[in-house]
C-alpha positions as CSV (number, residue, x, y, z in Angstrom):
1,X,-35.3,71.2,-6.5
2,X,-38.4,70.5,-4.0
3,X,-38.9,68.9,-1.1
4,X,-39.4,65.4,-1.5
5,X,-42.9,64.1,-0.4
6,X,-44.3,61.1,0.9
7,X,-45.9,59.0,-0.7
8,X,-48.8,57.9,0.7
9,X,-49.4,54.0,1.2
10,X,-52.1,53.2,2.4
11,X,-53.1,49.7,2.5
12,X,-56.3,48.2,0.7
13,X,-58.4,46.5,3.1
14,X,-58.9,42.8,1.8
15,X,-62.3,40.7,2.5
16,X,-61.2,38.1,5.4
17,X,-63.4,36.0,7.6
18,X,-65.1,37.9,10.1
19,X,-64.6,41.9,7.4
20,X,-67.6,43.7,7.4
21,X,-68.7,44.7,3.9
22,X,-70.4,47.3,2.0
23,X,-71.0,46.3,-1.6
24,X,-73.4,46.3,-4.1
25,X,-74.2,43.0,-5.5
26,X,-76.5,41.2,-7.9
27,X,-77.4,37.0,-7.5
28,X,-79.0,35.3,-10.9
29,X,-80.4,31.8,-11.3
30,X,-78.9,29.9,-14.4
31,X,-81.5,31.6,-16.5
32,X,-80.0,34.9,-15.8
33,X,-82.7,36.8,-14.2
34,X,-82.0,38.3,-11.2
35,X,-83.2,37.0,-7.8
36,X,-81.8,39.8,-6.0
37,X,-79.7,43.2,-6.7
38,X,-78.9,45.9,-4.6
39,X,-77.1,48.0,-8.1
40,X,-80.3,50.1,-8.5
41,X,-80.2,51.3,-4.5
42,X,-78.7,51.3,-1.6
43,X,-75.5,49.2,-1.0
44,X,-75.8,46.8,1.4
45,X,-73.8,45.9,4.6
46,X,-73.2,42.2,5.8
47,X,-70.3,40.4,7.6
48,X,-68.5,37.7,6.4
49,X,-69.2,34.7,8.6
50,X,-72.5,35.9,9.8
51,X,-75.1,33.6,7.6
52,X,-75.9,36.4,5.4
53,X,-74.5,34.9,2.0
54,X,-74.0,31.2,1.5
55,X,-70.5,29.9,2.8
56,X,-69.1,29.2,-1.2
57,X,-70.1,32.8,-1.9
58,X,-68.5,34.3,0.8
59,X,-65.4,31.9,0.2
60,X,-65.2,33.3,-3.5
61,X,-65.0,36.9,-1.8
62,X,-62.5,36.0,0.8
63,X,-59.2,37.6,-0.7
64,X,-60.8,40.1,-3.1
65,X,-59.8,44.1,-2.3
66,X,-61.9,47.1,-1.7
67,X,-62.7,48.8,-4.7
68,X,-63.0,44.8,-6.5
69,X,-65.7,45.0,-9.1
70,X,-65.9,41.0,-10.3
71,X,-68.5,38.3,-11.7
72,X,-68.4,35.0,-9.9
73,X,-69.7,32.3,-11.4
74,X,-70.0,29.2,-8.9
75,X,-71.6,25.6,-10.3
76,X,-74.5,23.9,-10.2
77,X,-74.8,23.1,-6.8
78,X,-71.9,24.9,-5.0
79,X,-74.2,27.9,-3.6
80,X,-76.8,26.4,-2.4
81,X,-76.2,22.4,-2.5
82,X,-77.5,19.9,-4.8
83,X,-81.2,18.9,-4.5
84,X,-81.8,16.8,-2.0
85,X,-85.0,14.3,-2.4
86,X,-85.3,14.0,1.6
87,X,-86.6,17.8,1.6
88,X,-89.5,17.1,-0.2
89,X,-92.6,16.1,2.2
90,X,-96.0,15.4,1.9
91,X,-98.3,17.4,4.7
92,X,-101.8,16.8,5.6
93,X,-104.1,19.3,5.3
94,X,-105.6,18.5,8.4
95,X,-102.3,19.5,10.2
96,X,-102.2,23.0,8.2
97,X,-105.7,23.6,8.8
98,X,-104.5,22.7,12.6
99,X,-101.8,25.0,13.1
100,X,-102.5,27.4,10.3
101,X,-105.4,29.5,8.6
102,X,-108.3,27.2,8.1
103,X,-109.9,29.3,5.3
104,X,-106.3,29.1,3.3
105,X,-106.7,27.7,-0.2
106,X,-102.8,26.4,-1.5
107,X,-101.8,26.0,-4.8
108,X,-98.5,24.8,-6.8
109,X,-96.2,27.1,-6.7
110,X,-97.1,29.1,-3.4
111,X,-94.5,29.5,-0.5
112,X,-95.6,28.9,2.8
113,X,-94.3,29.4,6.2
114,X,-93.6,27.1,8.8
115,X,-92.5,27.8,12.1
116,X,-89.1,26.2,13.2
117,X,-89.8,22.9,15.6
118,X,-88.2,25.4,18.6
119,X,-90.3,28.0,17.5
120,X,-88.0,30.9,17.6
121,X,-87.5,30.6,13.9
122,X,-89.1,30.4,10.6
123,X,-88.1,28.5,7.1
124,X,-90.6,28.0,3.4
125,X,-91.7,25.5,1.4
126,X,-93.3,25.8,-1.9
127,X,-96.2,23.7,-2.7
128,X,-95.4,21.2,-5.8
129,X,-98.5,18.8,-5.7
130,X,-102.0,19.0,-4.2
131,X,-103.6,16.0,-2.9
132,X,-107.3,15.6,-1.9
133,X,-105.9,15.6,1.7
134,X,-102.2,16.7,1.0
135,X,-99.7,19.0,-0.2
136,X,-96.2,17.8,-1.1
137,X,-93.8,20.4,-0.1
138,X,-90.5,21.2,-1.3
139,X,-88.0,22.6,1.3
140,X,-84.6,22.9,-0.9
141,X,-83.3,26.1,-1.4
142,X,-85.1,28.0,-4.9
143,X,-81.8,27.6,-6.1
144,X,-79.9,24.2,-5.1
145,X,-78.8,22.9,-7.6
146,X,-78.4,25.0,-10.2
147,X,-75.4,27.2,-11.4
148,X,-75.4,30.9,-9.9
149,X,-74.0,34.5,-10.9
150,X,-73.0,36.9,-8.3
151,X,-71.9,39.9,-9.2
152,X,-69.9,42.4,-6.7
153,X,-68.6,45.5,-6.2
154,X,-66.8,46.1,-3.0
155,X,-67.4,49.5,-1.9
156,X,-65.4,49.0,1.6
157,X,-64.1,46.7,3.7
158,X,-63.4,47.1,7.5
């Protein structure tokens, strides 16, 4: 008879607020196409709690163990919020010409940069209709509102 070994227990780390994380990951609209993957790359590393996913995302990964490979599926408007008419405003060219490029030409459908009102920050709006001396932007998330897919694999978690 042999000696009796030990057998080894290690425990599996499990995501909880504050884990750092490298995983792979894939987000798609409700159409299916991607708007970002990492699967094709390098893994990426975040922190739970840091701003680097949206809160119901991260809450769907609180719990899940190293090694997880899952599909979340959250609804329309638990990622990124439900549209919010307030967030679309109309600009005047004049003040864009102002504090921008005054050769830019806009169009629907580009995003465009603004700086934050402290200035240490920046956040986009996409241009949805052109006026002879406005531009209606829209300042929602791409994606509030509609249902999301985010694919994980948790490569480690620390």
């Amino acid at each position: 008879m042999g000696i009796p070994r030990k057998r080894d227990r290690r425990a599996v780390n499990t995501v909880q607020m504050g884990s750092f994380l490298t995983l792979h990951y894939r987000l798609a609209g409700p159409d299916g196409a991607d708007v970002v993957s990492t699967f094709n790359g390098q893994p990426a590393t975040l922190s739970v709690g840091a701003g680097q996913l949206a809160p119901a995302i991260e809450q769907k990964l609180i719990g899940l163990q190293e090694g997880t490979e899952a599909t979340l599926v959250l609804a329309a408007g638990e990622a990124f919020g439900e549209r919010n008419g307030d967030m679309l405003q109309r600009v005047k060219r004049s003040l864009l010409t102002q504090h921008g490029d005054p050769e830019a030409e806009y169009n629907i459908g580009d995003v465009v940069e603004f700086p934050t009102p402290d200035g240490t920050g920046r956040f986009a709006g996409v241009v949805r209709e052109c006026g002879d001396d406005w531009l209606l932007f829209d300042f929602n998330h791409p994606l509030a509102g509609q249902a999301v897919t985010f694919q994980v694999r948790l490569i480690g978690v620390l």
